[in-house]
C-alpha positions in Angstrom: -29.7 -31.4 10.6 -27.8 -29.1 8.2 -28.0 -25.3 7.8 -28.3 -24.5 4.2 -26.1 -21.4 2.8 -28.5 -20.2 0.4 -31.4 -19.7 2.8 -30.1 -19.8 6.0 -32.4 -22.4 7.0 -31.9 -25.8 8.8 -33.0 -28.7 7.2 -32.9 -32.6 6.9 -29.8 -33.2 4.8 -30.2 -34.5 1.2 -29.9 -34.0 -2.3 -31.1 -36.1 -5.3 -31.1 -39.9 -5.4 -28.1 -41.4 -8.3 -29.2 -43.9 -10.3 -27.5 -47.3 -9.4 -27.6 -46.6 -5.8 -29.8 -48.3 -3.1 -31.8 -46.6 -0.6 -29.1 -47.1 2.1 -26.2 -46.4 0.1 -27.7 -43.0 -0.8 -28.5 -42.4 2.5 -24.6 -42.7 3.3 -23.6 -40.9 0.8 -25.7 -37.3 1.8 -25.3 -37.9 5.5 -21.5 -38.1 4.8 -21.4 -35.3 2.0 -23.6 -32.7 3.7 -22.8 -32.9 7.5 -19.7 -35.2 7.7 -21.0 -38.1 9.3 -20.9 -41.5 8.4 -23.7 -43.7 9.1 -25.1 -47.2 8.8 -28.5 -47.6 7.7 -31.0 -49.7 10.0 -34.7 -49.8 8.9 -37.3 -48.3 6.9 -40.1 -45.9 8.5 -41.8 -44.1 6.1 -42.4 -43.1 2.6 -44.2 -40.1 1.9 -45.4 -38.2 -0.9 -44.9 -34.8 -1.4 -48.1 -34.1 -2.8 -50.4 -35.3 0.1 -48.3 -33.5 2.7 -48.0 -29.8 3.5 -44.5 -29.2 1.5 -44.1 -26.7 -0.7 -45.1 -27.7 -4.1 -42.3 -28.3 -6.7 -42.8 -28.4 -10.9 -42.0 -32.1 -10.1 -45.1 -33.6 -8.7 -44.5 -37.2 -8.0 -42.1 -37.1 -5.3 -41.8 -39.9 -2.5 -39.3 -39.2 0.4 -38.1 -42.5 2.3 -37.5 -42.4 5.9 -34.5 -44.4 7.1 -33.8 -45.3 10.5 -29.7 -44.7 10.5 -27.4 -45.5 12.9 -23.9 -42.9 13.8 -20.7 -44.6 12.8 -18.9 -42.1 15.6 -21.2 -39.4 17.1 -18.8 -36.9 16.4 -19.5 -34.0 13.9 -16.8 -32.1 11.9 -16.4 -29.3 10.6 -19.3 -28.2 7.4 -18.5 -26.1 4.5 -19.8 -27.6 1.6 -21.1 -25.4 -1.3 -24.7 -26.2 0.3 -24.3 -26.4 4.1 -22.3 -24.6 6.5 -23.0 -26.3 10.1 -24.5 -29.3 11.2 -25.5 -30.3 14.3 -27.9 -32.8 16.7 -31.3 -31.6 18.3 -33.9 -32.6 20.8 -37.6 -32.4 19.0 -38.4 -29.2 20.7 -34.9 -27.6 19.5 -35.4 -28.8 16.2 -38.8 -27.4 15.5 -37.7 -24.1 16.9 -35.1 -23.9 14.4 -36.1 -22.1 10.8 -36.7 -24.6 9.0 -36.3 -24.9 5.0 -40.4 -25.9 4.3 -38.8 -26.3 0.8 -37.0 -29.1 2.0 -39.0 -30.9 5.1 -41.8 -29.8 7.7 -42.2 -30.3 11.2 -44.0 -33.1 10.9 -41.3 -35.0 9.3 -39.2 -34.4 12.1 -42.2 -35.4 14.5 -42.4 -38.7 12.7 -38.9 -39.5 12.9 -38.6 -39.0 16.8 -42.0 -40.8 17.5 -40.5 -44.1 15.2 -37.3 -43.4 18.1 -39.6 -43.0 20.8 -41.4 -47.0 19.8 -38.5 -48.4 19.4 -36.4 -46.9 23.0 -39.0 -45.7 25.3 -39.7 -42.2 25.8 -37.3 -42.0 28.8 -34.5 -43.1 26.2 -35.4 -40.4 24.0 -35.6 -37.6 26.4 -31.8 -38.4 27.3 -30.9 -38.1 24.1 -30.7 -35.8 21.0 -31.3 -37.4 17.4 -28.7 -35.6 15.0 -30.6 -35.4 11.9 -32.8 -36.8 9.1 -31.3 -37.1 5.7 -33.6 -36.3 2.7 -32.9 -36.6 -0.6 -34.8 -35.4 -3.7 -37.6 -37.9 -2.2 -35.9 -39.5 0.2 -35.5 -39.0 3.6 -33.1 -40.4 6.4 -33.4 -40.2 10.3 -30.0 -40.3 11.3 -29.7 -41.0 15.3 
C-alpha cells in the first residue's frame, strides 16, 4: 500500500486507466509509478462497482475496479516521493486495516477480498507467514500486488 501526501492516508495504489493499455500493463505501470515496484500480473479476482459497494460516491458513477492477482518482480521496496505518495510498504490483513485508510480510494473490504483470493490459492498457514505488499487501484481498477 501507498501513503498518499495529500491526505495522509494509506491506500491501494492507482490512478486512472490510459487508453491503449491492457488491464495488466496498467497494473505495472501504477505499481511501478506509485510505490517503485515492478510487478508481473497473474490472474483476475474481482471486478467491482463502485456504486454497489460502500465507497465514497464520486460525480462519476459508473466505475468498475479490477482486482489483479500480481506477482513482485524483487520484493524489495525503494525509496517513494512521488507528487502523490510518500512511503510504501507491505502489510499483514490486520496491519493493513489498522492503518487510516483513504475510503476515497478503497475500503476494508477490498483488502479483505484480496487476502481471502491469497488465502484459496496458499493455505491459510502460507498466508499467516507472509505479508501481501499492496493492491493497486486505478480509477476503477484495482491490483493485489503479493
Amino acid at each position: 500500500m501507498v501513503n498518499e501526501k495529500l491526505s495522509d492516508t494509506w491506500s491501494i495504489p492507482g490512478g486512472w486507466a490510459d487508453i491503449g493499455y491492457s488491464a495488466g500493463e496498467v497494473a505495472i505501470k501504477e505499481t511501478h509509478e506509485e510505490a517503485g515496484i515492478h510487478v508481473t500480473p497473474k490472474r483476475l479476482i474481482a471486478v467491482r462497482d463502485i456504486q454497489k459497494h460502500n465507497y465514497a460516491k464520486k460525480n462519476l458513477s459508473y466505475i468498475y475496479r479490477h482486482i489483479i492477482e500480481c506477482v513482485p518482480d524483487d520484493n524489495n521496496i525503494g525509496d517513494v516521493d512521488t507528487s502523490e505518495t510518500d512511503a510504501a510498504n507491505y502489510f499483514t490483513l490486520d496491519e493493513a486495516l489498522q492503518l487510516k485508510l483513504s475510503l476515497n480510494r478503497n475500503i476494508p473490504e477490498d483488502l479483505e477480498l484480496a487476502f481471502d483470493c491469497i488465502i484459496v490459492k496458499y493455505g491459510i498457514r502460507f498466508l499467516i507467514e507472509i505479508k501481501i505488499p499492496l493492491i493497486i487501484k486505478m480509477s476503477g481498477i484495482c491490483y493485489l500486488y503479493k
